[in-house]
C-alpha positions as CSV (number, residue, x, y, z in Angstrom):
1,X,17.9,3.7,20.9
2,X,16.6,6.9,19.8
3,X,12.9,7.7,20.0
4,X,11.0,9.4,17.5
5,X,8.2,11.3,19.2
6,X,5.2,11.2,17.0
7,X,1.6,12.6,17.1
8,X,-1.0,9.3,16.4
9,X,-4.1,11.1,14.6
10,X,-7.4,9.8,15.9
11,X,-9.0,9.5,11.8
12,X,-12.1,8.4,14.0
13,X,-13.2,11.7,14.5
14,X,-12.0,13.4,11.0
15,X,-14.5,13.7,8.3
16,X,-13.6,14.1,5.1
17,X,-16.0,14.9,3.0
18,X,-15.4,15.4,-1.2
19,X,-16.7,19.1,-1.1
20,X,-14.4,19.8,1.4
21,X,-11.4,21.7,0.2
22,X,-8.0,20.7,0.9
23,X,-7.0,24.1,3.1
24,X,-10.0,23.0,5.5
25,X,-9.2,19.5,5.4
26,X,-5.7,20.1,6.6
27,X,-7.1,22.4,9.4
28,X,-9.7,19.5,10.3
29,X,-6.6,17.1,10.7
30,X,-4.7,19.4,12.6
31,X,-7.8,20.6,15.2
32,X,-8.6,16.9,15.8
33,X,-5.5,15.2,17.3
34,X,-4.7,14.1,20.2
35,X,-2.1,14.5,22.5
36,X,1.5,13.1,21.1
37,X,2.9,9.7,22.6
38,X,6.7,7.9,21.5
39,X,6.2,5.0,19.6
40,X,10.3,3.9,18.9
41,X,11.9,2.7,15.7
42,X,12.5,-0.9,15.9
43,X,15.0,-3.3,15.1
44,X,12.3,-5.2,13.2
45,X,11.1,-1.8,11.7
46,X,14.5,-0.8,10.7
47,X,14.6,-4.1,8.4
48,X,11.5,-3.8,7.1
49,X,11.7,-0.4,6.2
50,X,15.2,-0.4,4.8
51,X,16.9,0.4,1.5
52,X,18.9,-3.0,1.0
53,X,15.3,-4.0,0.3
54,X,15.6,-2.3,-2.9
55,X,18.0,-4.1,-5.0
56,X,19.6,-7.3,-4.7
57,X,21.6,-9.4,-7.2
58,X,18.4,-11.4,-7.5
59,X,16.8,-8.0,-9.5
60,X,18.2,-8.4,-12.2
61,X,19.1,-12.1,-13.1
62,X,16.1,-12.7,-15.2
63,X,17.2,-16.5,-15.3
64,X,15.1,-17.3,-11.8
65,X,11.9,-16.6,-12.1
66,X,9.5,-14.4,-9.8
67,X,8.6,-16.7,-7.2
68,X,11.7,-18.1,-6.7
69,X,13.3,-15.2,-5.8
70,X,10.1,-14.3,-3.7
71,X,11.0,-17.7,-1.4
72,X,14.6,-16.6,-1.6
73,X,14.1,-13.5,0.1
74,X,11.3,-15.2,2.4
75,X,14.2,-17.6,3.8
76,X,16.7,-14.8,3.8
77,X,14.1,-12.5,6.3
78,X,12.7,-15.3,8.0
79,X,9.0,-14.7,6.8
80,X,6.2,-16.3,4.9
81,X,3.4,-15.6,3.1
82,X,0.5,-15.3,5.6
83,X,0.6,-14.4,9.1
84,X,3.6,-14.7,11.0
85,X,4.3,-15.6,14.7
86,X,4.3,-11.7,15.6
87,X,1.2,-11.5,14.5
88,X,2.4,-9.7,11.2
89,X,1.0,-10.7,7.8
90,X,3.1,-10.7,4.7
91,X,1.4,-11.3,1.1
92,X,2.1,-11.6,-2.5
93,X,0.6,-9.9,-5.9
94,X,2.0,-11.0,-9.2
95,X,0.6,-10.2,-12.4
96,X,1.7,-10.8,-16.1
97,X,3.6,-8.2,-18.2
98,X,0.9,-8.2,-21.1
99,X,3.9,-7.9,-24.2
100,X,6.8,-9.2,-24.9
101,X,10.0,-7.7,-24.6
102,X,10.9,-7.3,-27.7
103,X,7.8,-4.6,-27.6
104,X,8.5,-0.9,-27.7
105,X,6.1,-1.0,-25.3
106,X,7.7,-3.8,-22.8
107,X,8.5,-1.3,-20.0
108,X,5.2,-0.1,-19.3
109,X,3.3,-2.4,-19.4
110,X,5.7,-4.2,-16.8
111,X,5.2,-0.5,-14.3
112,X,1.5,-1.3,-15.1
113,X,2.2,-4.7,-14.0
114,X,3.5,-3.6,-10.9
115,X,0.2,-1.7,-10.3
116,X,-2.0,-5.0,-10.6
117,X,0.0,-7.1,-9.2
118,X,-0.1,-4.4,-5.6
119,X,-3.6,-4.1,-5.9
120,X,-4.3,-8.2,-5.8
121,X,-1.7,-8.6,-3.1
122,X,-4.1,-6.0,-1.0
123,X,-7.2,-7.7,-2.0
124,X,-5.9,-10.8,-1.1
125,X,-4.6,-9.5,2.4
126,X,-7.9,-8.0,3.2
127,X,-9.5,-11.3,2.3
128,X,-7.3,-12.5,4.5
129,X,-8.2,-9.9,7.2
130,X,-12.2,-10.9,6.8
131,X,-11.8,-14.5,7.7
132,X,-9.6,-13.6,10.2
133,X,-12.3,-11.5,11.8
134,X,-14.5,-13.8,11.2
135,X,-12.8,-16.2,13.2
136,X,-13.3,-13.7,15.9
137,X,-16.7,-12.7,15.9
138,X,-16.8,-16.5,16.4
139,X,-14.8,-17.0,19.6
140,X,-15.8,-13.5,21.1
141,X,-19.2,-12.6,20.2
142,X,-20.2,-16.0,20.9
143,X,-17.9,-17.2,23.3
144,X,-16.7,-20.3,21.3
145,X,-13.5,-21.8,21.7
146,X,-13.0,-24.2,19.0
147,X,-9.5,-25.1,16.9
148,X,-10.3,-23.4,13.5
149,X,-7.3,-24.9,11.4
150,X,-9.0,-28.8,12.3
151,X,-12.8,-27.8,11.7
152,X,-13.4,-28.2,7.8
153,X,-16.7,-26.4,8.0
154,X,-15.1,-23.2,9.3
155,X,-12.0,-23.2,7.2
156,X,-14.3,-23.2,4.2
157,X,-16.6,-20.4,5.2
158,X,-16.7,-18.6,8.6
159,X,-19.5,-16.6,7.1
160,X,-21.9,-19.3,7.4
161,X,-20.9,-20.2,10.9
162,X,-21.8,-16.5,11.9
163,X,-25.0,-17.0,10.2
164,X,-26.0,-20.1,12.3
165,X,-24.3,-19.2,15.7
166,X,-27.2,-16.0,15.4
167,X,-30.0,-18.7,14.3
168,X,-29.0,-20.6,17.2
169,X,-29.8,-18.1,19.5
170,X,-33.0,-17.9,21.4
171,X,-34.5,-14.7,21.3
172,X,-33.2,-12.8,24.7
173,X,-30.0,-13.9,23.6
174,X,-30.6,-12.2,20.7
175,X,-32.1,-9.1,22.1
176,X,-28.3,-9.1,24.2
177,X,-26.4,-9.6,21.2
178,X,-28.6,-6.7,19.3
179,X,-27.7,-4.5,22.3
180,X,-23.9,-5.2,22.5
181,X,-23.9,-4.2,18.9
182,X,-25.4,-0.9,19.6
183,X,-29.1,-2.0,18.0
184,X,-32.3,-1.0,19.7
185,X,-34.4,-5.0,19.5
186,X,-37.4,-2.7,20.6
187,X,-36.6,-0.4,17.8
188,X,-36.5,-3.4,14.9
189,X,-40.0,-2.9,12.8
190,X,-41.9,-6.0,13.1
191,X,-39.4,-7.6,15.6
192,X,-40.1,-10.5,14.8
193,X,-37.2,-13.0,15.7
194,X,-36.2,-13.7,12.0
195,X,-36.0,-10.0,11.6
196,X,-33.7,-9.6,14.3
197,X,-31.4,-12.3,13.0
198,X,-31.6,-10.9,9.2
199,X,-30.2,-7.3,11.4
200,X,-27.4,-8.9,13.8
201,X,-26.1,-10.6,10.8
202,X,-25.5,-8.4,8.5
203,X,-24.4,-5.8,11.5
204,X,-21.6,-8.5,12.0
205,X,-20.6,-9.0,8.6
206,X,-20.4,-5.1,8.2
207,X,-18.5,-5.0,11.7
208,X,-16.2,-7.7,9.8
209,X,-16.0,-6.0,6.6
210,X,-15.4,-2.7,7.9
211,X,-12.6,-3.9,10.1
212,X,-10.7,-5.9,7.2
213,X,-10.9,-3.2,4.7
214,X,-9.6,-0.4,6.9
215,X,-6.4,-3.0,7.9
216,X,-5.0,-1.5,4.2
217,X,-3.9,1.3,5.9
218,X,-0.7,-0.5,7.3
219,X,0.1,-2.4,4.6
220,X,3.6,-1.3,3.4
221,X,5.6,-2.8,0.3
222,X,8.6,-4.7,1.6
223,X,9.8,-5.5,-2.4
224,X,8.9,-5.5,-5.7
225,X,10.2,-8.6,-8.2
226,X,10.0,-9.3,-12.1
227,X,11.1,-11.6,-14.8
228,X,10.7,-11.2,-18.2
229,X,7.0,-12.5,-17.9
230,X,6.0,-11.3,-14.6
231,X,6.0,-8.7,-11.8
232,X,5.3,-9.6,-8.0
233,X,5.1,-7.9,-5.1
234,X,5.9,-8.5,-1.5
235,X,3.7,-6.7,1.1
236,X,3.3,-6.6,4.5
237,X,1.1,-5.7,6.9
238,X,1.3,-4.8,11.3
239,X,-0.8,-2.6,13.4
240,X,1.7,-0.3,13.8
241,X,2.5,0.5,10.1
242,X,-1.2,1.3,10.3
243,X,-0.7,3.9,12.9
244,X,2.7,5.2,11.6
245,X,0.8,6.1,8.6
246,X,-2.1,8.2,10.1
247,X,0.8,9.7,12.5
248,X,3.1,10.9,9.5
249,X,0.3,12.2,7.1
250,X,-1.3,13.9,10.4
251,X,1.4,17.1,10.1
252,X,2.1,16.8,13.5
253,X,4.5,14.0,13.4
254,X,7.4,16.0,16.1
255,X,10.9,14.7,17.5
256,X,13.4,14.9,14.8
257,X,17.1,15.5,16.2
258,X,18.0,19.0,16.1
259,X,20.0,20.0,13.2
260,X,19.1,16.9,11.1
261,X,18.0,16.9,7.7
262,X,16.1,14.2,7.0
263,X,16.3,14.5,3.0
264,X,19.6,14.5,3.2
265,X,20.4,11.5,4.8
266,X,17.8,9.4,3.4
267,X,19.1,10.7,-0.3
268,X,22.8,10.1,0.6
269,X,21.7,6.3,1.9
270,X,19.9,6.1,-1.7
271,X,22.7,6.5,-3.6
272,X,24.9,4.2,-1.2
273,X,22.7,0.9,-2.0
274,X,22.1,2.2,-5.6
275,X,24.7,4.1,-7.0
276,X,23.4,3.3,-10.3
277,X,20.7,4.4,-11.8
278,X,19.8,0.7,-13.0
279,X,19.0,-0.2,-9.8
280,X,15.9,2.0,-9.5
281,X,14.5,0.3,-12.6
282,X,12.6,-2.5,-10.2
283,X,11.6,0.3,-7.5
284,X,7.9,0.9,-8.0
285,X,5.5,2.8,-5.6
286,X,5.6,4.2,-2.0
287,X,8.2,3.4,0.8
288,X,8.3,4.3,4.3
289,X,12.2,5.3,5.1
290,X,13.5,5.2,8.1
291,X,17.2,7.1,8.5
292,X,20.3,6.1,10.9
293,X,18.6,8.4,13.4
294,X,15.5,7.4,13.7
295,X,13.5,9.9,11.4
296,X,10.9,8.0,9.2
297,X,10.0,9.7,5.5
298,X,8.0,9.1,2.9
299,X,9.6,8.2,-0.5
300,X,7.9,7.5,-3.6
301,X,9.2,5.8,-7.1
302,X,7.8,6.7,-10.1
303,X,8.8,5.7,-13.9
304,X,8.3,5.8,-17.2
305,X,9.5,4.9,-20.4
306,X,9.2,6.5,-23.6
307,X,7.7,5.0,-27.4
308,X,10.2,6.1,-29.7
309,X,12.6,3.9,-31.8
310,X,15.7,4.3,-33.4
311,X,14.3,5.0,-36.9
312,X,12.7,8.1,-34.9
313,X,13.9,11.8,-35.5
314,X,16.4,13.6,-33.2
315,X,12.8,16.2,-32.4
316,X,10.6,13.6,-31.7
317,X,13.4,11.8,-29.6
318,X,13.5,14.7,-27.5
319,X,10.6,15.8,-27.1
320,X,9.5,12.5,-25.8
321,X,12.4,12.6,-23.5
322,X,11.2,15.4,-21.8
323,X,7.5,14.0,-21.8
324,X,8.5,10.7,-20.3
325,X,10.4,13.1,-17.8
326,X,7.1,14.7,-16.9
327,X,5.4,11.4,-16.5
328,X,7.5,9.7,-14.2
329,X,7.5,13.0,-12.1
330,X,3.4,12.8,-12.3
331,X,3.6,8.8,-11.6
332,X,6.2,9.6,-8.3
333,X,3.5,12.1,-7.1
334,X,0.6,10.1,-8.1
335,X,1.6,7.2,-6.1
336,X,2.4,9.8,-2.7
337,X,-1.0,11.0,-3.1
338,X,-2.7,7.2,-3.1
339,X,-0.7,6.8,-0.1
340,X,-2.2,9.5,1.9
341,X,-5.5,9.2,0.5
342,X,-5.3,5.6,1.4
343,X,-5.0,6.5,5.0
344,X,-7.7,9.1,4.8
345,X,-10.5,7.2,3.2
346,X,-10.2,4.3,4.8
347,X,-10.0,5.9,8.4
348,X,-13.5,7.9,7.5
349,X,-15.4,4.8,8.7
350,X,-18.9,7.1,8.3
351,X,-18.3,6.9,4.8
352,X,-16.6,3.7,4.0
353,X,-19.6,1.1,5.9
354,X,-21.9,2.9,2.7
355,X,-19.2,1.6,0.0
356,X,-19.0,-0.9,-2.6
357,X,-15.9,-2.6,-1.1
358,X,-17.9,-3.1,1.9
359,X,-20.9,-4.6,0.0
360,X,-18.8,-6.7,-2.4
361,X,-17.1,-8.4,1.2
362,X,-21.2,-8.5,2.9
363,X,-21.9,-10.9,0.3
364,X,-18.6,-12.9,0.3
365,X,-20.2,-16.1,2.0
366,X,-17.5,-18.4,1.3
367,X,-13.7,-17.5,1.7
368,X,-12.6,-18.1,-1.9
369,X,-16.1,-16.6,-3.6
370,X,-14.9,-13.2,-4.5
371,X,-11.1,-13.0,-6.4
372,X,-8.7,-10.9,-5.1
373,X,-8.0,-8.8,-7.8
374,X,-12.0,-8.0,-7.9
375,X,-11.7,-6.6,-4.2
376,X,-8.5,-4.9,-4.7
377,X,-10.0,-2.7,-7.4
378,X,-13.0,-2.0,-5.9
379,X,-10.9,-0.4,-2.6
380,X,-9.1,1.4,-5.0
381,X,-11.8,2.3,-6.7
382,X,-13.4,3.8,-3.6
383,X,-10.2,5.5,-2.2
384,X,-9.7,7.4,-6.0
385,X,-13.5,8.3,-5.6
386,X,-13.6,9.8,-2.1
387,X,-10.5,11.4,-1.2
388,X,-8.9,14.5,-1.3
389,X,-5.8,16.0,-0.1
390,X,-2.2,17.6,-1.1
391,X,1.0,17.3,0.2
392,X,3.2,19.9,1.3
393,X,6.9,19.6,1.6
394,X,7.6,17.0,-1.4
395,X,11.1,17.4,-2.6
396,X,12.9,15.5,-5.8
397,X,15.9,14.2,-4.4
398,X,16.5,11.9,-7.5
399,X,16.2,12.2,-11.3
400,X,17.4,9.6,-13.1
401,X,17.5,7.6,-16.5
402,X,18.9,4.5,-17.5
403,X,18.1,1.4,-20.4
404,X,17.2,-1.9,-19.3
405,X,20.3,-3.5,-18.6
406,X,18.9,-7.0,-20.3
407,X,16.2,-5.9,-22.7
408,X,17.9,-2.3,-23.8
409,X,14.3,-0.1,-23.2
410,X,15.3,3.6,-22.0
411,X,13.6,4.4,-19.0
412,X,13.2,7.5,-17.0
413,X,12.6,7.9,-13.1
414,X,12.4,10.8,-10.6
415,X,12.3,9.8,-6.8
416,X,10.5,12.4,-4.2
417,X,10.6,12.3,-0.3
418,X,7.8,13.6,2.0
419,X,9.2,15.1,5.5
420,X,6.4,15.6,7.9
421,X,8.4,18.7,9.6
422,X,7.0,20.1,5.8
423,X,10.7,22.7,5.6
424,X,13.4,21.8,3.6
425,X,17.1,23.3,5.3
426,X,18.5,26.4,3.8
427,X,21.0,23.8,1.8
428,X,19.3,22.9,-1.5
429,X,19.4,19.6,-2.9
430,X,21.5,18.8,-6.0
431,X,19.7,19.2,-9.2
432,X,19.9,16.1,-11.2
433,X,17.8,17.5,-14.3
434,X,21.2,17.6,-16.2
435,X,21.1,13.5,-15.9
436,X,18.8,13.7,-19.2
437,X,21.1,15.6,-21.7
438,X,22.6,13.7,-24.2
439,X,21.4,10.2,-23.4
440,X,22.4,7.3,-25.2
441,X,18.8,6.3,-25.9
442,X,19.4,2.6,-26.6
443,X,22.4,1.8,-25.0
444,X,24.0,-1.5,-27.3
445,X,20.9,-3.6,-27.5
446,X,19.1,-4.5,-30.6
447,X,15.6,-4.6,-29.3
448,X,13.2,-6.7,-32.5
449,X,12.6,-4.8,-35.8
450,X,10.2,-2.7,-35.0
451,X,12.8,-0.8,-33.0
């Protein structure tokens, strides 16, 4: 097997701050990291990370609904929802496409769909990621070994059990505990022994929260999934995704076979599994590629569709063909930047322990307390708000348009690819912006009178 010799960037160590511009940000990430180490592509990486993920028959036969062709392609890859033996966790999001299809509208609110329906998968996952921590505080702070799946009361709220195993403490126990957190008891004002428990708790449910918030940064989409009512999405999460990510936004990721383009291969694999532009229409987001020889890229999907109607004039037409154009190209980039802002934010712990997202989980005392959804808008809420970066090296590799194959809607798309090595070879790639001249702008279908 090939190795791909990457640079893991210690985030520990990076600050970034909002007044700090993007040229000195990118010399801070580039001063701070540390020597580079191989981590290889694996089998189990290759299928995870691979284009057949894309598009299956299952895409597009609206008869089955979402979550049956969620537990179809469970079965298929031998996963379930949850954690798996490798210690992996996979998760779900769906959310409800707010119109009908027979709206003008239908396809964006179903690419808004998609949005939600990530951002509750992620809540849900770091929810997920708090109990588990929970669980061990429980068996490592306090050196309990107890079955957690057969005790009701800690199923139902770890939380609380932290809370007690601290009460339950005497106080040099305590004054230990205090000092294995890094806590001062002699420091504490009025250390009196319910101040010191008030202090080691909610150092532990920071601890906690900090950890499970941060896990976002290897979460990676596996597949994205709609119906004519719904939109789901399929994540998954592993430690190394999580460094992957801070090694390829680090500019330093190194190793790539000599004379290999990267953007080449990983476009000519692209329009292998989907030759037609159809089969982009259920692509949303970021993906992590990996190529036949072991170089990993960064690809995201971006779409839109424009509000115009047959009774429309040729002008307007056209000139909302070329502003749907522009969108999807700003939605393509717009979801590349969340990704590396993603990794930045949540890696600048200094900052994050001070954030909503991490008070929202403090107060979390039982596991089902705060929805999902809630905590995945409040991370993204905090990763918009504190981040700031660019990318260099983006390329187009794929412009495309094509109408709903079931409900007729004309939709545009534009697919760009991120090589850390941040040069593209002196070959060009093929420009595609010819794909929108004369468009058939509603194919056959008769889409409701208001179209």
């Amino acid at each position: 097997m090939k190795k791909v010799i990457i640079l893991l960037l210690c985030f520990a160590n990076c600050i970034f701050a909002q007044e700090v511009t993007n040229q000195e940000v990118d010399k801070k990430v580039k001063s701070d990291c540390p020597d580079n180490v191989e981590l290889d592509v694996t089998e189990q990486e290759k299928d995870d990370l691979s284009m057949t993920n894309f598009i299956s028959a299952d895409s597009v036969i609206i008869s089955r609904k979402v979550i049956e062709m969620r537990d179809s392609y469970l079965k298929e890859k031998g996963l379930r929802l949850g954690f798996n033996p490798d210690g992996s966790y996979v998760g779900w999001g769906q959310s409800d496409i707010s119109v009908s299809p027979k709206r003008i509208d239908f396809a964006q609110k179903r690419a808004l769909a998609f949005e939600k329906a990530f951002i509750d998968a992620k809540g849900e996952f770091v929810k997920s990621q708090k109990h588990f921590y929970e669980v061990e505080v429980v068996r490592n702070f306090f050196n309990t070994d107890i079955d957690f799946n057969n005790n009701q009361e800690l199923r139902e709220s770890t939380a609380t059990v932290i809370s007690k195993k601290v009460q339950a403490l005497t106080e040099a126990q305590l004054d230990q505990k205090l000092l294995e957190l890094g806590i001062d008891p002699d420091s504490i004002a009025n250390s009196d022994i319910k101040s010191k428990q008030e202090i080691a708790t909610n150092s532990l449910r920071k601890e906690v929260a900090i950890k499970a918030v941060e896990s976002v940064k290897g979460v990676i989409i596996l597949k994205t999934i709609h119906d004519m009512n719904n939109v789901g999405v399929l994540i998954k999460y592993s430690s190394r995704y999580d460094s992957l990510a801070q090694a390829m936004i680090s500019d330093k990721l190194v190793g790539y076979p000599a004379k290999t383009a990267p953007a080449d291969s990983i476009t000519r694999q692209l329009n292998e599994i989907c030759p037609n532009d159809e089969d982009l229409i259920s692509v949303y987001g970021v993906r992590i590629l990996v190529d036949e020889y072991g170089n990993r890229v960064i690809a995201s999907f971006g779409q839109y569709s424009p509000l115009v109607s047959k009774a429309d004039s040729d002008m307007k037409k056209q000139n909302a063909f070329k502003a749907a154009k522009m969108k999807a190209a700003s939605i393509a980039e717009s979801y590349m930047m969340q990704f590396k802002k993603t990794t930045l934010a949540l890696s600048e712990i200094a900052t994050l322990q001070d954030s909503d997202s991490i008070t929202l989980l403090e107060k979390d005392n039982g596991f089902e307390e705060v929805s999902s959804s809630t905590v995945g808008s409040s991370i993204e809420d905090y990763i918009r708000e504190t981040s700031a970066g660019k990318f260099k090296g983006v390329t187009t590799i794929r412009d495309w348009v094509a109408n709903d194959p079931v409900t007729g809607h004309l939709i545009f798309g534009q697919v760009v690819l991120w090589t850390p090595e941040f040069q593209r070879p002196t070959e060009t790639i093929t420009d595609n912006s010819d794909v929108y001249d004369n468009v058939d702008p509603f194919g056959s279908k008769e889409i409701g009178n208001d179209w």
